[in-house]
C-alpha positions as CSV (number, residue, x, y, z in Angstrom):
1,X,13.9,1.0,5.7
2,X,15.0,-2.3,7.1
3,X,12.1,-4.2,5.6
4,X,12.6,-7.2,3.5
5,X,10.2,-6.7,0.8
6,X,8.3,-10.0,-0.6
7,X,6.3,-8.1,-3.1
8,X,6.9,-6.1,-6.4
9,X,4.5,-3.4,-5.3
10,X,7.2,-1.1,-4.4
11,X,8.8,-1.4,-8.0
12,X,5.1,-0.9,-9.4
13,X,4.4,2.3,-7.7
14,X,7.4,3.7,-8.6
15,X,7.1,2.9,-12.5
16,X,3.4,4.0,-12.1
17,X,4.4,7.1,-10.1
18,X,5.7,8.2,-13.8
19,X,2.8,8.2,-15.3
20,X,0.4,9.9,-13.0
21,X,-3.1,9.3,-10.8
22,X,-4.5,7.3,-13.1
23,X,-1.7,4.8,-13.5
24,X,-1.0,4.6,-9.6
25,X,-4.9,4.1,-9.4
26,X,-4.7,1.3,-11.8
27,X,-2.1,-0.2,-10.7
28,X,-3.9,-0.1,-6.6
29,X,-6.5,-1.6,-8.4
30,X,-4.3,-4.5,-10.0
31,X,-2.8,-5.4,-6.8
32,X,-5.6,-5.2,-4.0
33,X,-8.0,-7.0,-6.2
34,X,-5.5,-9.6,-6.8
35,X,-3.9,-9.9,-3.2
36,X,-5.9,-8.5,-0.3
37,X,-6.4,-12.1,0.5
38,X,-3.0,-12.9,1.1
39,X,-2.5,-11.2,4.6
40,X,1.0,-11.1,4.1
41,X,0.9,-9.4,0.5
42,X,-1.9,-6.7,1.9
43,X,0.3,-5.7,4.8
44,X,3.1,-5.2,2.5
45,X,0.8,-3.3,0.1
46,X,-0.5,-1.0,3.4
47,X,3.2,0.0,4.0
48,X,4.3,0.6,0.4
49,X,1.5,2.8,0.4
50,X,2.4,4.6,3.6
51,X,5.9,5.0,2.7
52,X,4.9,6.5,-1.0
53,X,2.8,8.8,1.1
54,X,6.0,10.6,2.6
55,X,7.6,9.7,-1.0
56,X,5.6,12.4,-2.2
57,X,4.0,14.7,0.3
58,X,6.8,17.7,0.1
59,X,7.1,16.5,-4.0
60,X,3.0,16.4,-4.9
61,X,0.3,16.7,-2.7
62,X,-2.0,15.4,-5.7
63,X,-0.3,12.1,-5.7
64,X,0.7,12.2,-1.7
65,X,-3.3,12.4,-1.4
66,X,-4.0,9.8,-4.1
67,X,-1.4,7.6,-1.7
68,X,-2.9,9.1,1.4
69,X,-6.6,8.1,0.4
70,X,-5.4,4.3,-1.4
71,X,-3.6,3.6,1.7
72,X,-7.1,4.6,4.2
73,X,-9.0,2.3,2.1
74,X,-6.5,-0.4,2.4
75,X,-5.6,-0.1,6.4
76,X,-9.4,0.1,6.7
77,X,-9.8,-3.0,5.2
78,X,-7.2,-4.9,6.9
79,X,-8.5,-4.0,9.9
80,X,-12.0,-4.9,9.2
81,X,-11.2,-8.3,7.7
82,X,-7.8,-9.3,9.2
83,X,-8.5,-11.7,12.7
84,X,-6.5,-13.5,14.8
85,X,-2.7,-14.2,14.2
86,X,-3.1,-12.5,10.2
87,X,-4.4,-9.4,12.7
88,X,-2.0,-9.9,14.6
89,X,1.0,-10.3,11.8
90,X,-0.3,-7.3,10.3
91,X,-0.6,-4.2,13.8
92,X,3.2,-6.1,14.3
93,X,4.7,-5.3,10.8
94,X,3.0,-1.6,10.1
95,X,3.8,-0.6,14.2
């Protein structure tokens, strides 16, 4: 990936990956409540999401759905709340 990350969320999926569902559903809890006003931080946390999607999808297709259905619900959101340049910023960076 040639992304420079400017978020944890990355490290934090992969630690909850560990521990299953719930964990990765806790932890997608944690960070959208805490960040999906931060345009920035919520385009990161669509990516991660996306990318942990193909992390998984030959591996688990429990926890590449869990990803699959976190990352709807996020993109959805985004693209719902997101206007102007923060739109903008964010059809630019997941593209």
């Amino acid at each position: 990936m040639d992304y420079e990350f400017k978020t944890t969320f990355w490290q934090d999926f992969t630690i909850a990956d560990k521990f299953g569902i719930e964990a990765i559903k806790d932890t997608y809890n944690r960070a959208f409540n805490e960040w999906k006003d931060n345009y920035i931080y919520l385009t990161e946390l669509v990516l991660v999401l996306n990318w942990k999607i193909w992390d998984w999808y030959k591996k688990d297709t429990n926890i590449a759905r869990t990803y699959n259905d976190l990352w709807e619900k996020t993109d959805n959101y985004a693209c719902n709340n997101l206007t102007g340049d923060e739109l903008r910023y964010f059809c630019r960076e997941v593209d």
